[in-house]
VOGU-3710 file (C-alpha; in Angstrom, 3 decimals, decimal comma):
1> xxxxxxxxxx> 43,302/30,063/-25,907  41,828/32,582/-23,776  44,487/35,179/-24,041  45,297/34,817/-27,775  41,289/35,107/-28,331  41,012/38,244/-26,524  44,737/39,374/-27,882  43,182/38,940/-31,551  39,820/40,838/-30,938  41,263/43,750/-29,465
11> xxxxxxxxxx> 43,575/44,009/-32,731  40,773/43,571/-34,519  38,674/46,096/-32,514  42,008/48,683/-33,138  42,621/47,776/-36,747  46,052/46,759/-36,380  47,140/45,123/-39,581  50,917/44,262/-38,280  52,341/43,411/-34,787  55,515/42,353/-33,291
21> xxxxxxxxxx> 55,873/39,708/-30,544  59,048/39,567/-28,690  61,262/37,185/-28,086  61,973/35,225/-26,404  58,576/34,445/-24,782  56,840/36,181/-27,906  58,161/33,079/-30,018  55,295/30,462/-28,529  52,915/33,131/-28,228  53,532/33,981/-32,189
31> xxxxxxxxxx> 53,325/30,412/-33,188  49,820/29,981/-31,630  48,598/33,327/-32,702  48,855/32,624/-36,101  47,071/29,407/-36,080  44,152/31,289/-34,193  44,562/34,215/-37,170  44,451/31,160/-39,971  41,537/29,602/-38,232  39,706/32,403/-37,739
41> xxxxxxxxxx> 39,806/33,636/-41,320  40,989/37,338/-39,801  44,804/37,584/-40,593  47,233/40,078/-39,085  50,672/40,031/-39,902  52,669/38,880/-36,818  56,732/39,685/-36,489  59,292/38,221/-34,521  61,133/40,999/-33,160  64,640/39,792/-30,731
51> xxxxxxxxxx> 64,649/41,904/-28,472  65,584/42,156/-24,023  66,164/44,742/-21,713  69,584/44,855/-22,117  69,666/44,835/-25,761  67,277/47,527/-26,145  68,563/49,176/-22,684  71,860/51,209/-23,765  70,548/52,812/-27,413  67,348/54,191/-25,623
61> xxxxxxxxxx> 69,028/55,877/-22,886  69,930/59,870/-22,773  73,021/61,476/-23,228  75,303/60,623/-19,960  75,518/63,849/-18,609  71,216/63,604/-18,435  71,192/59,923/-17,846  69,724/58,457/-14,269  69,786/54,685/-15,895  66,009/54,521/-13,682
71> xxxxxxxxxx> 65,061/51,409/-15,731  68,096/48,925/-14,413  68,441/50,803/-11,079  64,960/50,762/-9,654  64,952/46,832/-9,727  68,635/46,342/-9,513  70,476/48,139/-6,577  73,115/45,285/-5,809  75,617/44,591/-8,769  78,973/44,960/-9,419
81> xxxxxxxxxx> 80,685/46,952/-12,390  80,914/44,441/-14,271  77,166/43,394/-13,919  76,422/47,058/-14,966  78,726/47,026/-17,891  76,902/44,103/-19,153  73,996/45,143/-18,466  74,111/48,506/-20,844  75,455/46,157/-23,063  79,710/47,503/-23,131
91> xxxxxxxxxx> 80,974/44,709/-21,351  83,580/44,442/-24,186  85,253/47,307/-22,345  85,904/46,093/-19,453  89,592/45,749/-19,727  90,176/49,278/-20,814  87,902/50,442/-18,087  89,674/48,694/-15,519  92,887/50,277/-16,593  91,456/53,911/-16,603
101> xxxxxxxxxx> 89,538/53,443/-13,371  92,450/51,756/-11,705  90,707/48,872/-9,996  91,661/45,356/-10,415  89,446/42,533/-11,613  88,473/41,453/-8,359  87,099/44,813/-8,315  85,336/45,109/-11,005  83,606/41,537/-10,073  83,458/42,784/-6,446
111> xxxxxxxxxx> 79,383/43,518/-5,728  78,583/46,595/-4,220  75,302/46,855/-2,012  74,263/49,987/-3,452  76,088/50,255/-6,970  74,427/53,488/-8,446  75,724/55,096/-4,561  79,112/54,081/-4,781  82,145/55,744/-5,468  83,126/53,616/-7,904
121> xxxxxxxxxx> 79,737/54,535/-10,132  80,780/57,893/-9,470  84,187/57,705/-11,248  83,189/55,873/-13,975  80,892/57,867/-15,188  82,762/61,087/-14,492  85,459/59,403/-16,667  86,182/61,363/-20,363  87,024/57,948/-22,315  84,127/56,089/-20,643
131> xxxxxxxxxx> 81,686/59,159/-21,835  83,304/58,698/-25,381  82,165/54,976/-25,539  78,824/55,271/-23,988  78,043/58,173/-26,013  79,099/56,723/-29,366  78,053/52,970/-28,807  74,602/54,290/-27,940  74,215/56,171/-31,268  75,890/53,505/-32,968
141> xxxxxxxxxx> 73,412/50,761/-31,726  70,233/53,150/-32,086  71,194/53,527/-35,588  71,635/49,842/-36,430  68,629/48,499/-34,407  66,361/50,867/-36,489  67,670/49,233/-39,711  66,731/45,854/-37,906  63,622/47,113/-37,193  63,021/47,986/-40,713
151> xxxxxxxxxx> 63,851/45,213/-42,530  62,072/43,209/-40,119  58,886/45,123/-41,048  60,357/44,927/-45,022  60,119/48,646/-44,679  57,079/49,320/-43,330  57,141/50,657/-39,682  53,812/52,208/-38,345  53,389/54,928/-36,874  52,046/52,337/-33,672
161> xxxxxxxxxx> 53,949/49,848/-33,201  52,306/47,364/-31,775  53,930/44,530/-29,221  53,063/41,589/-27,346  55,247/39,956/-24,721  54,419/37,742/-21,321  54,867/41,362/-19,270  55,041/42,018/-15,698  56,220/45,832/-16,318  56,777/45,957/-19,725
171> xxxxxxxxxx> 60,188/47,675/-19,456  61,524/46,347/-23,092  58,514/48,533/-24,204  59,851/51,466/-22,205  62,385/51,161/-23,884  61,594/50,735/-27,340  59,476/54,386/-26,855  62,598/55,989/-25,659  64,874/54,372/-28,455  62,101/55,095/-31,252
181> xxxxxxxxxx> 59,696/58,176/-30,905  63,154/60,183/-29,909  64,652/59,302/-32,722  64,603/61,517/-35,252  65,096/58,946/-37,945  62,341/57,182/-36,315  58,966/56,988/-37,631  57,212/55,775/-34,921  54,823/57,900/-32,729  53,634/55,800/-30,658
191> xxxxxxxxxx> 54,078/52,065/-28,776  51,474/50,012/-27,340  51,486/46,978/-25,815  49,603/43,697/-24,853  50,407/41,353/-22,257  49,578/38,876/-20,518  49,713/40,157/-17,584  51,222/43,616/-15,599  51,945/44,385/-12,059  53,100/47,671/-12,838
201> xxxxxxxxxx> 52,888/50,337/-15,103  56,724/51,078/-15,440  57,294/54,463/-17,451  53,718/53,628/-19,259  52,254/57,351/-20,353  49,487/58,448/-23,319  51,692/57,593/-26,125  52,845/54,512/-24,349  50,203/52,391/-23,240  49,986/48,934/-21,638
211> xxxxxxxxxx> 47,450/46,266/-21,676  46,984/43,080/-19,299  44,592/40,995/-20,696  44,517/37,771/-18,475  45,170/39,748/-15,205  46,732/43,575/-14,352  47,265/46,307/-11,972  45,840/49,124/-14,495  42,903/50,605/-12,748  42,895/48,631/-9,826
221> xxxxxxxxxx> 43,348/44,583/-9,705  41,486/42,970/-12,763  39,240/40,072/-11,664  41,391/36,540/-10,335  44,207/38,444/-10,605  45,999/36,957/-7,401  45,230/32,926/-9,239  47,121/34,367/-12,334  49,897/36,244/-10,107  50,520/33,476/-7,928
231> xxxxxxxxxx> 53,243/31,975/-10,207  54,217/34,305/-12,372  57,677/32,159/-13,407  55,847/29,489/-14,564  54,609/31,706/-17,654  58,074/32,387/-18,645  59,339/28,647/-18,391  56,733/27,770/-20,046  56,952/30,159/-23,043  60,832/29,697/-24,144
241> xxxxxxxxxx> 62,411/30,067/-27,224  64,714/27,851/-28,972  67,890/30,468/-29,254  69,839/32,410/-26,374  68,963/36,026/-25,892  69,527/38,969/-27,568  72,565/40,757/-26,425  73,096/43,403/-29,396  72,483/43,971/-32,756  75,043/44,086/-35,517
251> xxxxxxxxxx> 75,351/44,521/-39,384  76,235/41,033/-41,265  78,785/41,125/-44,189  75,915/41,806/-46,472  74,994/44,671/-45,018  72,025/43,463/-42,910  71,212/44,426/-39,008  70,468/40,914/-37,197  70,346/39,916/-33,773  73,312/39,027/-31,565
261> xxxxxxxxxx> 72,471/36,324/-29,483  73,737/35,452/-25,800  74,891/31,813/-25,060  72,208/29,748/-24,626  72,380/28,261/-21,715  69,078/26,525/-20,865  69,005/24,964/-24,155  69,508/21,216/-22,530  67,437/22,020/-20,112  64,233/23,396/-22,214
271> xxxxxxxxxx> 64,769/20,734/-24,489  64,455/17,717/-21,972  61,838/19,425/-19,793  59,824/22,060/-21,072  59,931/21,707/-25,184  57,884/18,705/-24,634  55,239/20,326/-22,616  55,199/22,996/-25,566  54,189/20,185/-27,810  51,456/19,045/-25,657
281> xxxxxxxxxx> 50,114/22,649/-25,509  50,420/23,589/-28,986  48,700/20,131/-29,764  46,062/20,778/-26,983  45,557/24,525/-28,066  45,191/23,275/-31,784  42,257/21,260/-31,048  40,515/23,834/-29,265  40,342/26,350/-31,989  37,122/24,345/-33,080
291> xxxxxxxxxx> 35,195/25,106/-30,059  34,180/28,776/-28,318  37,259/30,087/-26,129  36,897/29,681/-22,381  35,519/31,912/-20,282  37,918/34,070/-17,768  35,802/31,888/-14,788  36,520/28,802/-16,716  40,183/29,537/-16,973  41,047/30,670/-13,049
301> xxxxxxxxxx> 39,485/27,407/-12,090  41,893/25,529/-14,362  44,773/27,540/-13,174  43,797/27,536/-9,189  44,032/24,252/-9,505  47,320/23,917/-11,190  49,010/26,502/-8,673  46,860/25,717/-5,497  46,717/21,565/-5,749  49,126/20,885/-7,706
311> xxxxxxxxxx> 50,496/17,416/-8,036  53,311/15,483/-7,069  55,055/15,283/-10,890  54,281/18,960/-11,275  55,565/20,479/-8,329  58,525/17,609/-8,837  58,533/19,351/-12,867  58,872/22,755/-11,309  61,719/22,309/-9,092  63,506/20,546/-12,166
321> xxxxxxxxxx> 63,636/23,311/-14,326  65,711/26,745/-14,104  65,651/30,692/-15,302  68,825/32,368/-16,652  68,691/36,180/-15,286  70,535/37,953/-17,800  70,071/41,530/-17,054  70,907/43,417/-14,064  72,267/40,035/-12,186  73,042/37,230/-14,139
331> xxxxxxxxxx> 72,438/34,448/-12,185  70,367/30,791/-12,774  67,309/30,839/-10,610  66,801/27,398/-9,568  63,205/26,285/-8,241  64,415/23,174/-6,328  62,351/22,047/-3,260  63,469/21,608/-0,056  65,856/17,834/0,649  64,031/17,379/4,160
341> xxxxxxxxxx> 61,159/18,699/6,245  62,037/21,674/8,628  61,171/21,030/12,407  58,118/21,757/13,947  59,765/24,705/15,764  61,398/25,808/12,283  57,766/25,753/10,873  56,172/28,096/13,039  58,877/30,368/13,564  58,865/30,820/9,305
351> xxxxxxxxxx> 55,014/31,334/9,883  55,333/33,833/12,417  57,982/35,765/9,888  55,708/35,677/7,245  52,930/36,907/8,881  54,418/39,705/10,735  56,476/41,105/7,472  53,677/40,568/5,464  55,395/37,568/3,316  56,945/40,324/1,375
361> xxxxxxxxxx> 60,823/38,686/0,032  59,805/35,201/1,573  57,693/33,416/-0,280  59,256/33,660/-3,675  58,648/32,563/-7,423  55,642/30,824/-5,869  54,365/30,764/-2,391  51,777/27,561/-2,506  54,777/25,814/-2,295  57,007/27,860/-0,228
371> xxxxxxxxxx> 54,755/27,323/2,254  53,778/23,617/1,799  57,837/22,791/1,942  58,623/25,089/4,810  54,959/24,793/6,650  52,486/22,210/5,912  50,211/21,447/3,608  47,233/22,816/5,628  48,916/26,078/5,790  49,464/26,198/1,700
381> xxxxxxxxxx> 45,663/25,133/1,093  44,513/27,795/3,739  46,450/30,440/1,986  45,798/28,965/-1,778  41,373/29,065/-0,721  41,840/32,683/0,399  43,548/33,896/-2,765  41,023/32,013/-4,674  38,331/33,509/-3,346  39,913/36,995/-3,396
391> x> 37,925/39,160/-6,080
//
């Protein structure tokens, strides 16, 4: 309630009469949004735009001669070809590629430690027929996501096009300004975005700007920021869709550019475990548009508490559910907790890890309760009071 309160007075403030949430996480976020806009009498036009970093990655990139592919390499290092096929979004050519680069399949599926450094990388994209593909499939897909685009907005793209998405480093919005305002069929200028939180600016510049609004890294920390970073996961479990991801775009028999979607693999999952807890909220957040929004103070206190003393069934929910990577490495994150309690030994010499590399790489998704399983509960609450009290 917080969020979509300040979300809607800053559109408000900046006169934006349409905006486009994306999926999948924009998809709850839309839903409640427009129940605040109904309720509040001040309507702007919300759009569902299906969109992910690997659907948007391969028709906003550069010619390959130019190309550095920054966005996937400076998170991903350690694929394999295959990975970074699929990730760019021509995983359909796999089996011609493999031919022309004369590798087998278990070398194609065969990870390399430092993919964008290998020799492999090298060939491939020295190779004429894979510069054909990547050159044409990227103009091809540029041209058909902007007629998605534009029916989505019935014709009607601004100039600014306005998004909202959970966030972290906003890199689908990166990409959207490199697929759009290069374009010269393109009539957007400009992209901004709102989230609900960043922890890094990505390729953010003066005609690409980026808002946190519960917590961010713009300008320093924002206040509570480390009680709204401390599970960051959570947000995106929390705010599924009900469809698979988009993979590409395509034009249907009747001539119109939809969405491809991925297989959707957490579908079971989301519906047994976390579509129900959507319910609640949506009920919850419903009865709440009567009364004044929280405060920021009143909302860290509810969330320390969720993330600092949690309780048994929702640490047990947590570990239950799952997160389907499916860019860069596509892999299932699982959240499970640990079957049995390390030794006392096994404790301290975690502890001692943590504490002399800083916890960076060991604490995970969300270190309350990497350190309650592989500590002790003291440990966890020690660490959870001095984040709390962290301005």
């Amino acid at each position: 309630m917080y969020w979509i309160s300040e979300l809607h007075r800053k559109l408000v403030e900046n006169n934006v009469k349409q905006v486009f949430f994306l999926s999948r996480e924009g998809q709850p976020l839309k839903k409640m949004f427009d129940s605040y806009c109904t309720h509040s009498g001040q309507h702007i036009q919300s759009r569902y735009l299906e969109v992910s970093r690997r659907a948007t990655l391969l028709p906003s990139l550069q010619s390959l001669e130019k190309e550095k592919f920054t966005t996937l390499f400076r998170q991903y290092r350690s694929m394999s070809l295959f990975e970074f096929l699929s990730s760019i979004g021509l995983e359909e050519f796999r089996t011609e590629l493999v031919v022309l680069l004369g590798i087998s399949v278990k070398e194609l599926e065969q990870r390399h430690e430092d993919f964008p450094e290998s020799k492999l990388f090298q060939n491939l994209i020295e190779n004429s027929k894979f510069k054909q593909i990547f050159d044409e499939q990227r103009t091809l897909r540029r041209s058909v996501f902007w007629r998605y685009l534009s029916s989505l907005a019935e014709d009607d793209v601004p100039e600014e096009l306005v998004v909202v998405d959970v966030g972290w480093k906003g890199t689908i919005q990166d990409n959207l300004y490199a697929l759009l305002c290069n374009e010269a069929a393109s009539t957007v200028k400009r992209v901004t975005g709102y989230y609900i939180g960043l922890v890094a600016e990505g390729a953010a510049g003066p005609m690409n700007t980026k808002h946190g609004l519960l917590f961010s890294t713009n300008n320093g920390r924002s206040p509570r920021y480390h009680i709204f970073n401390e599970n960051r996961a959570l947000f995106e479990i929390v705010l599924a869709a009900d469809h698979g991801s988009a993979a590409s775009y395509a034009i249907d028999n009747d001539g119109t550019a939809t969405a491809v979607h991925d297989e959707f693999h957490e579908k079971e999952m989301l519906e047994n475990l976390v579509f129900p807890v959507q319910r609640h909220i949506f009920e919850h957040f419903n009865r709440m548009l009567s009364a004044p929004p929280p405060s920021l103070n009143q909302v860290a206190k509810t969330h320390a508490r969720l993330v600092f003393q949690p309780t048994r069934n929702e640490v047990y929910w947590f570990s239950s559910v799952f997160h389907v990577e499916n860019f860069g490495v596509f892999e299932r994150s699982f959240f499970t907790s640990m079957s049995s309690k390390p030794s006392i030994s096994a404790r301290l010499k975690f502890l001692f890890t943590v504490l002399r590399r800083n916890g960076r790489g060991l604490l995970g998704f969300w270190p309350w309760k990497k350190l309650d399983e592989r500590v002790g509960r003291p440990i966890a609450n020690l660490y959870g009071l001095i984040r709390y009290l962290q301005k």
